[in-house]
C-alpha positions as CSV (number, residue, x, y, z in Angstrom):
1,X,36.5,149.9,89.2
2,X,35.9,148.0,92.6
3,X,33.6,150.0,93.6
4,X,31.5,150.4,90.5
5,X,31.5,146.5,89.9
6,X,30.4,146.0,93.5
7,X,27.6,148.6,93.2
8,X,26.2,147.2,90.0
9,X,26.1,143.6,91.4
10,X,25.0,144.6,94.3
11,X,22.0,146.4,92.8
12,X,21.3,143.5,90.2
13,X,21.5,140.9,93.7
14,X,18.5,143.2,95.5
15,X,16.6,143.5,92.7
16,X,16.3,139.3,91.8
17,X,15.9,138.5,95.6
18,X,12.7,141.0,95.1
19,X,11.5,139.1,92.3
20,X,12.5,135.3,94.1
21,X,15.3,134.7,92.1
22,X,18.6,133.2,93.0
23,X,21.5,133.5,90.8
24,X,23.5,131.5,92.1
25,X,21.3,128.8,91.1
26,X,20.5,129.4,87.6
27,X,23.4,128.0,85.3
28,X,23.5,130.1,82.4
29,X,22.3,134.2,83.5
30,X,23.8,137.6,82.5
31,X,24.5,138.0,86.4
32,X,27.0,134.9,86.2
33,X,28.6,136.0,82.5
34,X,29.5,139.3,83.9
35,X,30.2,138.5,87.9
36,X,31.0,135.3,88.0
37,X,32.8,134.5,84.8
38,X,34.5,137.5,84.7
39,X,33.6,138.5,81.2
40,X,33.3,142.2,82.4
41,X,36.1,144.7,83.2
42,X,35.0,147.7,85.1
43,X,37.7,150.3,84.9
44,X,38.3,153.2,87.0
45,X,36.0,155.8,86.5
46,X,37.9,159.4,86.3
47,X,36.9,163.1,86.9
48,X,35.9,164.4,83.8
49,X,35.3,168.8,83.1
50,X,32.2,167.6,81.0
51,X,29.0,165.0,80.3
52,X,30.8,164.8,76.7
53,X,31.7,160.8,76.8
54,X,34.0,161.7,73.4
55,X,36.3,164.6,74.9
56,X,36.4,162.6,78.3
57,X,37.5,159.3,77.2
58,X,40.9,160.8,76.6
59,X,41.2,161.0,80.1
60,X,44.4,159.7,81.3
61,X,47.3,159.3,84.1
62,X,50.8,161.6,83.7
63,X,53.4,159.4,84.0
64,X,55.7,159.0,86.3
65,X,58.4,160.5,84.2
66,X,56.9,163.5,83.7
67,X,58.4,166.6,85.4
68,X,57.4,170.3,86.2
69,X,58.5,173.7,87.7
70,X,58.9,173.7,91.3
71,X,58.3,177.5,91.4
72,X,55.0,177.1,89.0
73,X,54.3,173.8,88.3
74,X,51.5,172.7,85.4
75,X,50.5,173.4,81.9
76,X,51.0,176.2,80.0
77,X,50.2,179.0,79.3
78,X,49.3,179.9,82.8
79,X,52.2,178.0,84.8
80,X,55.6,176.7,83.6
81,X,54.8,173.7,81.5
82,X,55.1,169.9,81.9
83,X,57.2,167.6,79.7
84,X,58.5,163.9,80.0
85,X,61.9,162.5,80.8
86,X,61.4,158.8,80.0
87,X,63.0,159.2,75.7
88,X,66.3,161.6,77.6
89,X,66.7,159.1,80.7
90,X,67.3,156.4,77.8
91,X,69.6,157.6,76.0
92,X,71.7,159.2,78.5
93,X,72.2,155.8,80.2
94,X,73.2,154.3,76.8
95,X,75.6,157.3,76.1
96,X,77.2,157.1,80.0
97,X,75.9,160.7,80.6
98,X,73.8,161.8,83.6
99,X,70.6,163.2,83.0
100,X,69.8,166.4,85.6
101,X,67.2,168.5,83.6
102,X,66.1,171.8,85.1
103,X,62.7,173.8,84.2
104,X,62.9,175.3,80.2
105,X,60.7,178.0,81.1
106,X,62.8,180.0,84.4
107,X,65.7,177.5,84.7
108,X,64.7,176.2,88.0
109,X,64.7,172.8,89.9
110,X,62.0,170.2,88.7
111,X,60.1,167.7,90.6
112,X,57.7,165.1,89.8
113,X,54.0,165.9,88.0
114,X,51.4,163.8,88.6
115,X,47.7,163.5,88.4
116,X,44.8,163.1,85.5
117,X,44.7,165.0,82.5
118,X,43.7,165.1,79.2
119,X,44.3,167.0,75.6
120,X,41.6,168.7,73.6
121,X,42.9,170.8,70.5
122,X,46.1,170.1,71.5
123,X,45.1,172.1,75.1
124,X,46.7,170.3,77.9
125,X,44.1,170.3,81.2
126,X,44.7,168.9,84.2
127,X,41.4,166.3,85.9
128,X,40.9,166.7,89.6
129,X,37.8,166.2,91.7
130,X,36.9,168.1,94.9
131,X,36.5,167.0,98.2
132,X,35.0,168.5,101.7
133,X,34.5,167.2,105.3
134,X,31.2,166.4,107.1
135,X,31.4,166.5,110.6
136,X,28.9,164.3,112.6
137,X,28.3,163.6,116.1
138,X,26.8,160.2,117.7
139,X,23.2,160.4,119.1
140,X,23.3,158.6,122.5
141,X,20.0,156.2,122.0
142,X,18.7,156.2,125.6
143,X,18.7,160.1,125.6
144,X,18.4,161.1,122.4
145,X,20.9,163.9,122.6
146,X,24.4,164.6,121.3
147,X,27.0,161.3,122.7
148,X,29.7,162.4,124.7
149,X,33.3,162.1,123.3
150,X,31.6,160.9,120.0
151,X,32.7,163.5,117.1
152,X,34.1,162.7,113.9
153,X,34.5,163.8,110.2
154,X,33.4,162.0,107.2
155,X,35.6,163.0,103.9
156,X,32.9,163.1,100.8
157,X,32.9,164.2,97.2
158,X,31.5,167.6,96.6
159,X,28.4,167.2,94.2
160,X,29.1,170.3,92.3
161,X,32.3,172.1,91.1
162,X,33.7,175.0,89.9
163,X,34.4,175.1,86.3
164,X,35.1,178.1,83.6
165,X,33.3,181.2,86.1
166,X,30.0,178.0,86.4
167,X,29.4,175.4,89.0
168,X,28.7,172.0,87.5
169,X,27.8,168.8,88.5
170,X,30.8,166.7,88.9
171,X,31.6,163.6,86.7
172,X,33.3,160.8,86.7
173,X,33.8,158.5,83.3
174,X,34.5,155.5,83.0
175,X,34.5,152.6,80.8
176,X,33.2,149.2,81.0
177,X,34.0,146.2,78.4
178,X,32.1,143.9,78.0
179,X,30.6,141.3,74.8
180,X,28.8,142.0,72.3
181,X,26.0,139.9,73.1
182,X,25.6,141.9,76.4
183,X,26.8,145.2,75.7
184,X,23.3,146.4,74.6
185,X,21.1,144.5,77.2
186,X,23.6,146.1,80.3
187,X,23.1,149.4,79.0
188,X,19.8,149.4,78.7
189,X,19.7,147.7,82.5
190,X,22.1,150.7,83.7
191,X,20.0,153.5,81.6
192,X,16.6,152.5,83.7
193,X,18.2,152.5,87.0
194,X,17.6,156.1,87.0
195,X,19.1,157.7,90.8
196,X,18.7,154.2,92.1
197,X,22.8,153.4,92.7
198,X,24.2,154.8,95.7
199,X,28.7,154.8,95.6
200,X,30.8,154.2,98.5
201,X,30.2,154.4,102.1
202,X,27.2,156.2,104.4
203,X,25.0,155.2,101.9
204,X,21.5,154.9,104.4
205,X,23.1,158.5,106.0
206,X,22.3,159.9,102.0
207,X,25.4,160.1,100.6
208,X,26.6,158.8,97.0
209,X,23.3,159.1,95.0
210,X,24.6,159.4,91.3
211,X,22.6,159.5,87.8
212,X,24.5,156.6,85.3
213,X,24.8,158.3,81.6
214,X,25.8,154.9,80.0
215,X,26.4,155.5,76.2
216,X,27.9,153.5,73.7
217,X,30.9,155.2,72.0
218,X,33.4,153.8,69.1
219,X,36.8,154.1,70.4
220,X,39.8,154.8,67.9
221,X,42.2,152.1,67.8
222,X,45.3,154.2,67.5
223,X,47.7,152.2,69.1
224,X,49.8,151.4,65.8
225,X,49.7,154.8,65.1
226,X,51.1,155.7,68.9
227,X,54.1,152.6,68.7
228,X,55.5,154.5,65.4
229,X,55.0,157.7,66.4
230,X,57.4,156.9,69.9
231,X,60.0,155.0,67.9
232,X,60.3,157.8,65.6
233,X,60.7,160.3,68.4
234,X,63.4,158.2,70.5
235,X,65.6,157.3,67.3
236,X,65.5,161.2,66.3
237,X,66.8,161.8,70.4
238,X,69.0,159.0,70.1
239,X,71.1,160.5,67.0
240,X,70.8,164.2,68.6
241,X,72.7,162.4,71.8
242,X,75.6,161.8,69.4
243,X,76.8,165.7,69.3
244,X,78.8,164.5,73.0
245,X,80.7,162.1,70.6
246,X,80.3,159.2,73.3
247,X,79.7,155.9,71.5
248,X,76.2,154.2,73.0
249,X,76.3,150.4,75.0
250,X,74.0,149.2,72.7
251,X,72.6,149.6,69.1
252,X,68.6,150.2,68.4
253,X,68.8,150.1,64.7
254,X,67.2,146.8,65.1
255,X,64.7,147.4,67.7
256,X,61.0,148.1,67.9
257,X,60.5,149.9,71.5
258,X,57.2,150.1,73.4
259,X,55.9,151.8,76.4
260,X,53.3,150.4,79.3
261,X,52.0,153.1,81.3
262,X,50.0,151.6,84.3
263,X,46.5,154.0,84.4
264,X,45.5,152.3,87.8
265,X,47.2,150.3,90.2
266,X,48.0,147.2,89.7
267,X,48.3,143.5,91.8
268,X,51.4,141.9,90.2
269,X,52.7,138.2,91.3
270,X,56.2,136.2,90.1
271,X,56.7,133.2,91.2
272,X,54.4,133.2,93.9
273,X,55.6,136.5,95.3
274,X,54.3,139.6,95.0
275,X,56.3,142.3,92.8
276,X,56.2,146.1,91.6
277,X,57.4,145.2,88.1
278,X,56.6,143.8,85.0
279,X,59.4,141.6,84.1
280,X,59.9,140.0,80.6
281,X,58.4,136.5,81.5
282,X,55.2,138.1,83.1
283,X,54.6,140.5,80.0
284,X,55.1,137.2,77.7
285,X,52.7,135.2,79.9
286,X,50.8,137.8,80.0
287,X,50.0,138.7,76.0
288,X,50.2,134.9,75.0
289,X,53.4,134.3,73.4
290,X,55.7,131.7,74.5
291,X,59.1,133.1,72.3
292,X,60.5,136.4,71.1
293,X,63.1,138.4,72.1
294,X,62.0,140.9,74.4
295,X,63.7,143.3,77.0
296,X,63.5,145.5,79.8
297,X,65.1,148.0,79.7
298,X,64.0,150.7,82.0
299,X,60.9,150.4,84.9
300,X,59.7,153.5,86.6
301,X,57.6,152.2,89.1
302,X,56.5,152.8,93.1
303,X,54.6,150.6,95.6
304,X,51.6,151.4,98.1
305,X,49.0,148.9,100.7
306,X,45.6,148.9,98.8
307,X,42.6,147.2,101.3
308,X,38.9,147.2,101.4
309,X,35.6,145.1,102.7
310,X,34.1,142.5,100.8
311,X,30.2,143.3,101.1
312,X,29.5,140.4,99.3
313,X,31.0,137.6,101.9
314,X,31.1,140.5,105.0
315,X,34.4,140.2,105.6
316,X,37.6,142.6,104.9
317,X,39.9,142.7,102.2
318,X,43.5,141.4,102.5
319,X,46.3,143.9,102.3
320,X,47.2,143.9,99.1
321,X,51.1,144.8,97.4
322,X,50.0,147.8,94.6
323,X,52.1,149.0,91.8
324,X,50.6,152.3,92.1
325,X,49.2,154.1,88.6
326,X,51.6,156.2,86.4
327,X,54.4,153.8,86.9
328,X,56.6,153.3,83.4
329,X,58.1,150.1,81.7
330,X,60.3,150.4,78.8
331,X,60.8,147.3,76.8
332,X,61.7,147.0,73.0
333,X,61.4,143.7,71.0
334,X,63.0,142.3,67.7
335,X,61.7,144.9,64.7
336,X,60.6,141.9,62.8
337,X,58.4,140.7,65.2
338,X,56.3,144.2,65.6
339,X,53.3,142.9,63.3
340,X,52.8,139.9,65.8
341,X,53.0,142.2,69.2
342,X,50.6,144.6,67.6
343,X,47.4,142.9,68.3
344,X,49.1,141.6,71.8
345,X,49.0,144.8,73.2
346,X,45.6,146.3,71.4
347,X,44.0,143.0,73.8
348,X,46.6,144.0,76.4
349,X,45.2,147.6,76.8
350,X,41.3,146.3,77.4
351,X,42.0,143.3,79.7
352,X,45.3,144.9,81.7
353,X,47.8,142.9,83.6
354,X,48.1,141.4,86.8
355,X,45.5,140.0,89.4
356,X,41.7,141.6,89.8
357,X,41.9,142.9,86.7
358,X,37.7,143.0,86.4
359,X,37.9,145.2,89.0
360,X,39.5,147.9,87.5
361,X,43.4,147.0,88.4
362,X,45.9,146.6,86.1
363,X,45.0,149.3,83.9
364,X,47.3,149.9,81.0
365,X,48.1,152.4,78.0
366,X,50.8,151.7,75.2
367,X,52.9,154.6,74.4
368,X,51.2,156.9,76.0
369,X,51.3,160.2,73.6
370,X,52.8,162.4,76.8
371,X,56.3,160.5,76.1
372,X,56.6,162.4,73.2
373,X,56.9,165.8,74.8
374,X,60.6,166.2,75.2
375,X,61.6,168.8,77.6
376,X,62.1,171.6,74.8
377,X,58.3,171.3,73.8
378,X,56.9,171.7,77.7
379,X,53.6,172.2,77.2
């Protein structure tokens, strides 16, 4: 999303300094709505197997809680299958029982799945892209020949992939939300920039031409439809957890449960201090509401150092605390407040959470359909 936001404004910046213009001094401009103000979010844009917006906007991140075959791990029906832990984790810990799956399909040790990937006809595929190395030597200046000691390796994106016996050219998808009143007017801006946009580094060596394809597409709101379709699946576990006779900590008759699944990295901050998860008070500030019962009740989450350089002011990026993508929060709130969450989280899912969020961070999914695969259903 970084990189994409950067590229666009960067493009837009050239192009009115051609034409004498200076946007830093106009007061109301679609530069400043969508830069300045912040009234954009460019998400991550992710390796798609096709130029078909529809199938590839289902494009998502496994979860962290997702587990597969050591021996053969991925999807069926050509490796060992993939299913999710998160629903089993739950209710074990509420039962007092340890939760040590092994692999359905040969009865061997699991590990940890992760990665892009998305369904089509209820065909699980996995979303990679593929890279290669370009090895360059420096041209000494005075003599014009090869530099001594000067010999290094550039890691690129390969322009074309392999895909069903074909090569193709590869894609990435991504989406970027913006108002109404601009949604037209910036894709008709990023439809007649043609092979103009250059991503990424080693741009004057020729590297990361692209073609933009921007479309505008109708996304389902299903996110209702996801929330029931979770709770349904984790009471039906939680009853089946009964047969070891063990009486739970804790009663969820009354309880409306929820899933955030982070699809990028994220910058979070409590109390001044950086953090790698999403507590109650941050996910209230965070959707608007000031009261409700809400809880935590499980967080699956990792950490990494995210940098960069700042073309705009020259200058590099501070090292910055990430809660990387795929990381799980559990939370459940009071069932009777369910109808005043949904539309908290629908908004929740386009802006994200945490810092930088117009730059593609903070990326998140409610109930993310992959929870529902429990391990006897490995797909």
């Amino acid at each position: 999303g970084t990189t994409v936001r950067g590229t666009i404004a960067g493009l837009m910046l050239r192009q009115g300094q051609a034409e004498g213009r200076d946007f830093s001094q106009e007061a109301d401009c679609d530069f400043k709505t969508l830069f300045i103000d912040n009234q954009a979010i460019f998400q991550n844009a992710y390796p798609a197997l096709t130029e078909d917006l529809k199938i590839c906007s289902t494009i998502r991140v496994m979860p962290s809680t997702a587990l597969s075959s050591k021996n053969k791990s991925g999807f069926k029906p050509k490796k060992n299958g993939v299913f999710d832990t998160l629903i089993d984790r739950f209710c074990a810990d509420a039962y007092g029982r340890i939760y040590d799956p092994n692999c359905p399909t040969d009865g061997d040790r699991v590990d940890a799945f992760k990665g892009l990937y998305s369904v089509d006809d209820r065909q699980y595929q996995i979303h990679s892209a593929t890279t290669r190395l370009l090895t360059r030597v420096g041209i000494n200046r005075r003599r014009a020949t090869a530099e001594d000691q000067v010999l290094y390796s550039v890691q690129v994106l390969n322009e074309m992939k392999q895909h069903q016996d074909d090569e193709v050219n590869t894609v990435f998808v991504g989406n970027i939300w913006v108002c109404d009143a601009l949604a037209e007017s910036l894709r008709d801006y990023l439809a007649g920039q043609g092979g103009q946009c250059r991503l990424g580094g080693s741009a004057s060596r020729g590297l990361g031409k692209v073609k933009l394809k921007p479309e505008s597409i109708e996304l389902p709101c299903t996110i209702k439809h996801r929330i029931i379709t979770f709770n349904k699946t984790l009471k039906t576990r939680w009853k089946r957890w009964q047969i070891f006779g063990d009486i739970p900590t804790e009663s969820i008759e009354d309880r409306y449960f929820f899933t955030l699944d982070l699809q990028s990295d994220a910058i979070l901050t409590e109390n001044w201090q950086r953090t790698m998860v999403i507590s109650e008070s941050m996910l209230m500030q965070a959707v608007g509401l000031k009261e409700g019962d809400l809880r935590l009740h499980q967080a699956y989450s990792s950490y990494g150092q995210r940098s960069g350089w700042n073309t705009a002011w020259g200058l590099p990026k501070d090292n910055q605390l990430m809660t990387t993508s795929g990381s799980v929060f559990l939370f459940s709130i009071d069932a009777a407040d369910r109808e005043a969450w949904l539309p908290k989280l629908a908004a929740l899912e386009i802006w994200g959470i945490g810092s930088a969020t117009a730059e593609g961070f903070g990326q998140v999914r409610v109930c993310d359909e992959f929870h529902n695969v429990l391990r006897e259903d490995a797909k």
